[in-house]
C-alpha positions in Angstrom: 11.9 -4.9 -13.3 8.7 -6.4 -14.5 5.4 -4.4 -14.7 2.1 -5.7 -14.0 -0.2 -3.9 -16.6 -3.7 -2.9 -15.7 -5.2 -5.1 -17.3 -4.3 -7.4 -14.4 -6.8 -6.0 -11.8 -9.3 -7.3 -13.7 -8.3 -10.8 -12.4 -8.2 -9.2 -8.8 -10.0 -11.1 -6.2 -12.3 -9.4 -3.6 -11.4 -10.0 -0.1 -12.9 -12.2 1.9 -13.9 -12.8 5.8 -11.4 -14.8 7.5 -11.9 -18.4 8.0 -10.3 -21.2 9.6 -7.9 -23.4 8.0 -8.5 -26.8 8.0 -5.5 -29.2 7.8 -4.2 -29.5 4.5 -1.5 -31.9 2.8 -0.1 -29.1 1.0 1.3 -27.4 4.4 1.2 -23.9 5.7 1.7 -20.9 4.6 1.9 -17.8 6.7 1.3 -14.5 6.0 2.4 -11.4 7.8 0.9 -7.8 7.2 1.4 -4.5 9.0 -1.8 -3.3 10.6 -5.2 -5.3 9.7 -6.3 -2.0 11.2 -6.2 -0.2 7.6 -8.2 -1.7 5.3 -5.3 -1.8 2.8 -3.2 -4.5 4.4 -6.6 -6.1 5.4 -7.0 -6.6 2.4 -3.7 -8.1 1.7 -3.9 -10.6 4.3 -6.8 -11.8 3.5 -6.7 -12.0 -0.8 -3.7 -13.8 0.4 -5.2 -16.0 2.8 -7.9 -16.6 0.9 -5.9 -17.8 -2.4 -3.6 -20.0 -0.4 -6.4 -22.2 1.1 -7.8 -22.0 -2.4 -4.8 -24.4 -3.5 -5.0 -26.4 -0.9 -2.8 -24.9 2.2 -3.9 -23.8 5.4 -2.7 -20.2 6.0 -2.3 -17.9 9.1 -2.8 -14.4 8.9 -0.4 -12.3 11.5 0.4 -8.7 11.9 3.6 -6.7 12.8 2.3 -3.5 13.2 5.6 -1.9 11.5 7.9 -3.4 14.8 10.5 -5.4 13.6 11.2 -7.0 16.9 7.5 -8.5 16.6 8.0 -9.2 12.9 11.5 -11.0 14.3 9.1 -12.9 16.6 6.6 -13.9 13.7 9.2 -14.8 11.6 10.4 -17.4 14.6 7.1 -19.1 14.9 6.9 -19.4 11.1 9.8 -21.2 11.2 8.8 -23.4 14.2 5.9 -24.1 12.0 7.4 -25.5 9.7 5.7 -23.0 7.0 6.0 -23.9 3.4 6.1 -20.4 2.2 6.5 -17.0 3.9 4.3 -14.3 2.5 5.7 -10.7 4.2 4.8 -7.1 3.9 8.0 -6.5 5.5 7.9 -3.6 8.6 11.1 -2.0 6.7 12.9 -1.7 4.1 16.4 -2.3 6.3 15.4 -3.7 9.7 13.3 -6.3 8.0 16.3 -7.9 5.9 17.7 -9.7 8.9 14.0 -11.4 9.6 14.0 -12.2 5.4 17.6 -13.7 6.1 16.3 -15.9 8.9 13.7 -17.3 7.4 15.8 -18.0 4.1 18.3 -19.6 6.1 15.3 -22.2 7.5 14.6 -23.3 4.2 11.8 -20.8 3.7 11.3 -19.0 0.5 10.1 -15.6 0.9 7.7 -13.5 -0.8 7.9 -9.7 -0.3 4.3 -7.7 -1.0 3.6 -4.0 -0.9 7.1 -2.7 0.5 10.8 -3.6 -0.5 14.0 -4.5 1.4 17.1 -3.1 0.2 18.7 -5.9 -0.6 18.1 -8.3 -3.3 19.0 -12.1 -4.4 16.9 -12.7 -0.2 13.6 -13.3 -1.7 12.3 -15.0 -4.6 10.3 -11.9 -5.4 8.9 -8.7 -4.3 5.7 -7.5 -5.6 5.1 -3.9 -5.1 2.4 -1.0 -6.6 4.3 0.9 -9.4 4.4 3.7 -6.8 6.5 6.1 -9.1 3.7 5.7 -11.9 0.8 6.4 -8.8 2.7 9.4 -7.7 2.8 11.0 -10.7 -0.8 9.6 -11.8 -2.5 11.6 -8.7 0.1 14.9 -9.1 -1.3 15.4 -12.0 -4.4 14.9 -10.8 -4.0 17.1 -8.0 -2.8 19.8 -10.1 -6.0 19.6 -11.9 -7.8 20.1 -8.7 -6.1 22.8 -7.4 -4.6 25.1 -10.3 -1.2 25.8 -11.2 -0.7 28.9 -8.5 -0.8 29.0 -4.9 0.5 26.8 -1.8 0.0 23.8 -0.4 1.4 21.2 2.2 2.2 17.6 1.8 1.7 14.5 4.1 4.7 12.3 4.1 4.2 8.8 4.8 6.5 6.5 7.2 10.3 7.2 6.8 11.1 3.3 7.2 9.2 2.4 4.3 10.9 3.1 0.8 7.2 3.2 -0.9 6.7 6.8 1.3 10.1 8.5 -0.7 9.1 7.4 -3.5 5.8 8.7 -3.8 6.9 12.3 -2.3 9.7 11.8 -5.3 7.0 11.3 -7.9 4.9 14.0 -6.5 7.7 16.1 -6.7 8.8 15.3 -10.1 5.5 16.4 -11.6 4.6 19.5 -8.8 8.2 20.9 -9.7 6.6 21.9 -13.4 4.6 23.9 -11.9 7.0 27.2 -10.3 3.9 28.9 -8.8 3.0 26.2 -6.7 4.8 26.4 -3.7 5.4 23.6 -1.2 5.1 25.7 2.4 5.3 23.0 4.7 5.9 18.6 5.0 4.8 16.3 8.1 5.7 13.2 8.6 1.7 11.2 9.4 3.3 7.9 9.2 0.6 6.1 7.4 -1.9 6.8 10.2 -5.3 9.1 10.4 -4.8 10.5 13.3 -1.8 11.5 13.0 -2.9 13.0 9.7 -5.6 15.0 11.7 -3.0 16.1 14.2 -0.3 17.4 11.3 -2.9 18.9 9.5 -3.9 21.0 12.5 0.0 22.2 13.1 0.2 22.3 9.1 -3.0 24.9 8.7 -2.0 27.0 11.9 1.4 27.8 10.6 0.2 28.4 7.0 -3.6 29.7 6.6 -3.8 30.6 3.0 -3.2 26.7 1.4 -4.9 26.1 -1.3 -4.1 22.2 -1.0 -2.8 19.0 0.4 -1.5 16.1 -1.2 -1.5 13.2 1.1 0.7 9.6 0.8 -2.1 7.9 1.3 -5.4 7.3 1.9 -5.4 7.1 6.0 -3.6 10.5 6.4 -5.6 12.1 3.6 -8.9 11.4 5.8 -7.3 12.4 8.9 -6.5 16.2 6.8 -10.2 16.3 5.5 -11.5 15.9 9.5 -9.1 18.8 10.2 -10.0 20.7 7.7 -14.0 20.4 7.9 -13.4 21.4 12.1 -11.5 24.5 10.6 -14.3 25.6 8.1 -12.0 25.3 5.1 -12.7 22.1 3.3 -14.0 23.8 0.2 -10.7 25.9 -0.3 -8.8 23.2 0.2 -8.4 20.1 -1.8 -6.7 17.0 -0.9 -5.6 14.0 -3.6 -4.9 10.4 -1.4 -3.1 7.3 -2.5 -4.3 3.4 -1.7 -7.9 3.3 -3.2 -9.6 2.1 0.1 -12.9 1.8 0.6 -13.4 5.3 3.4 -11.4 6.9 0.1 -13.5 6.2 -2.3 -16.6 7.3 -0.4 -15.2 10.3 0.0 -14.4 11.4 -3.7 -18.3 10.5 -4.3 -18.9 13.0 -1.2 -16.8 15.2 -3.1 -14.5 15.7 -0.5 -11.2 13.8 -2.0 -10.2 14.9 -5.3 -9.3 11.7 -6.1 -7.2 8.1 -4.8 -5.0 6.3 -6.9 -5.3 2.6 -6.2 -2.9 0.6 -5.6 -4.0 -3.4 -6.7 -3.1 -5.2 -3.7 -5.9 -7.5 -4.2 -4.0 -8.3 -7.3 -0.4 -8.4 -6.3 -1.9 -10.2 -2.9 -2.6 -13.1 -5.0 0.1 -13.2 -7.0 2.6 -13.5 -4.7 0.7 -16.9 -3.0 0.5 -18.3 -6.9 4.5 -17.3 -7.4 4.9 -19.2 -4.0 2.9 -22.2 -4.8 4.6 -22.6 -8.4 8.1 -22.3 -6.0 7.1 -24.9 -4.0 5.8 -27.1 -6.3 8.3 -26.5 -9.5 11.0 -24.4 -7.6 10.8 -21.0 -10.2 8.4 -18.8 -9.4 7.2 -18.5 -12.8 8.2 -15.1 -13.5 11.9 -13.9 -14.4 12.6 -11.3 -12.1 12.5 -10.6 -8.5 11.5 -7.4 -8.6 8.0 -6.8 -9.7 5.9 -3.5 -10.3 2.1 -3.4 -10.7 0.7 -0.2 -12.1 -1.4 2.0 -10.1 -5.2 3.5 -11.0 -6.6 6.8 -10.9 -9.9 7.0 -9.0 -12.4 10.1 -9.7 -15.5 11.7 -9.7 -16.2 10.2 -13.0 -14.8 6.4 -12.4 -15.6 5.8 -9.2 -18.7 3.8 -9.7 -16.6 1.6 -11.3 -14.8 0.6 -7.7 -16.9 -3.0 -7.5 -15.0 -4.3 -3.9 -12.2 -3.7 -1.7 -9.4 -2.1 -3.8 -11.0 -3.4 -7.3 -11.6 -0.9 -9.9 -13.6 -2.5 -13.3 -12.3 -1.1 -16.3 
C-alpha cells in the first residue's frame, strides 16, 4: 500500500459551494458520495467537484445515501452519460462491487474514495484515510482524557463499511494495554447523530458509572455529548470522535470533545480526480498501487486553531 504522509494536507483544498458545470471538451466526470447531509462527504463531493471542473470537465455531484440499489441506479446513468471517469465513495464494501463491475465493464475507470470494496484489480485505485493509524492516534488520546481505570462504552460505526472494523480494531489494539479499562457495553450508531443520541441514552441507562465514550466518528460522537448534557453528566464523561468536521471541532474548543482525528478527505478528494485525469489522459494513474492510505491528524485543545477550513488542519 502507499501512504499519503501529512505533509500532503497542506496541499488540501477547501471546499467550495456547488456551481454549475458548463459544457466542457474534456467530458464528464461524476461523482457519487453517501450523504451530502454530513459535512464529511460534503466535503468530498465537492473538493472533488471542484478540482474536476478545475481541469476542464464538467462534473455532477450525486448521493447514494449508503443504498446500493440507488448507487446501482447512479452507476446506470453515469454510464448513459457517457462519463469519462467515475469518482465513488462506494455504499459497501461487498454490495458495491457489482456497481464498480458495471461501470468497468462500460469502459469507465473507477476511482474509489473514503471506503473500500473487497475486491481488488476493479478500480484503478482506492484512496482511503489511514484509518488504522487514526484509531490508534485518538485511543491514545482518549486514554489521556480519561485515565487508565474505569469503564466506558464505544460507538460502532456502520457494519457495511470496512472503515467502521477497522477503527474499533485500532481502538482496541491500543485500549487492550490498558487491563483496568473495561469495555461495558458497544452500539451500533451507523454513522448517524441521532442514532448516536439514541444509543447513548440505552448505553448510559444500562451502565451509570462510565467514565467515557469513544465514538467512530464525528456524527455519533455529537449525538453522545447531546445525551449526555440532557443526563447531567457531560463533565464525568469524555468522548474522543473521528472525521475532523467542522460541528467537531467547535466542540473540542467548547471543551466538550476531547479531541477528532481528521481524516484529509479534502486531500484524498482531489487526488483521486488528478489520478483520474492522468488515467484519462495518459492511461496510469500516476501512482503504483491501487491501494492508497492517507494518514490521519490529531485535533486538540492545543491545535485546534490551526483547523483553517473544512477538514484542513495547517501544520
Amino acid at each position: 500500500m502507499f501512504t499519503m504522509t501529512r505533509r500532503a494536507l497542506l496541499a488540501a483544498a477547501v471546499a467550495m459551494p456547488m456551481m454549475a458545470g458548463a459544457a466542457s471538451a474534456e467530458g464528464l466526470i461524476t461523482i457519487i458520495v453517501n450523504d451530502p447531509a454530513n459535512p464529511y462527504w460534503f466535503t468530498e463531493g465537492e473538493v472533488a467537484k471542484k478540482t474536476a471542473e478545475e481541469l476542464g470537465y464538467t462534473a455532477n455531484v450525486a448521493a447514494h445515501r449508503g443504498d446500493t440499489n440507488t448507487e446501482s441506479t447512479l452507476v446506470d446513468t453515469a454510464i448513459t452519460n457517457q462519463s469519462v471517469a467515475l469518482i465513488l465513495d462506494p455504499a459497501n464494501a461487498d454490495g458495491s462491487v457489482g456497481a464498480v463491475q458495471k461501470a468497468v465493464d462500460a469502459g469507465i475507470p473507477v476511482f474509489l474514495v473514503n471506503a473500500e470494496i473487497n475486491q481488488e484489480g476493479l478500480a484503478k485505485a482506492q484512496l482511503v484515510s489511514n484509518n488504522a493509524q487514526g484509531a490508534a492516534l485518538g485511543a491514545q488520546a482518549w486514554v489521556e482524557a480519561v485515565g487508565d481505570a474505569g469503564n466506558y462504552v464505544e460507538l460502532f460505526g456502520a457494519p457495511s463499511d470496512n472503515n467502521a472494523q477497522t477503527r474499533s480494531n485500532g481502538f482496541e489494539t491500543v485500549l487492550t494495554q490498558y487491563p483496568d479499562l473495561v469495555k461495558v457495553g458497544q452500539e451500533v450508531a451507523n454513522w448517524d447523530r441521532t442514532q448516536g443520541y439514541q444509543k447513548m441514552q440505552s448505553l448510559l441507562q444500562a451502565n451509570p458509572d462510565i467514565i467515557g465514550v469513544i465514538s467512530g466518528n464525528d456524527e455519533m460522537a455529537l449525538g453522545a455529548i447531546a445525551a449526555l448534557k440532557e443526563a447531567g453528566k457531560l463533565e464525568q464523561v469524555k468522548v474522543g470522535g473521528f472525521d475532523g468536521s467542522p460541528d467537531a471541532v467547535e466542540a473540542v474548543k467548547a471543551g466538550e470533545l476531547q479531541y477528532t482525528v481528521l481524516q484529509p478527505v479534502a486531500v484524498f478528494a482531489e487526488e483521486a480526480v488528478r489520478q483520474a485525469d492522468n488515467f484519462i489522459k495518459n492511461g496510469t494513474t500516476g501512482v503504483d498501487t491501487e491501494k492508497q492510505l492517507f494518514d490521519c491528524l490529531l485535533i486538540t485543545a492545543d491545535n485546534v486553531d490551526n483547523y483553517t477550513g473544512p477538514f484542513v488542519l495547517e501544520q
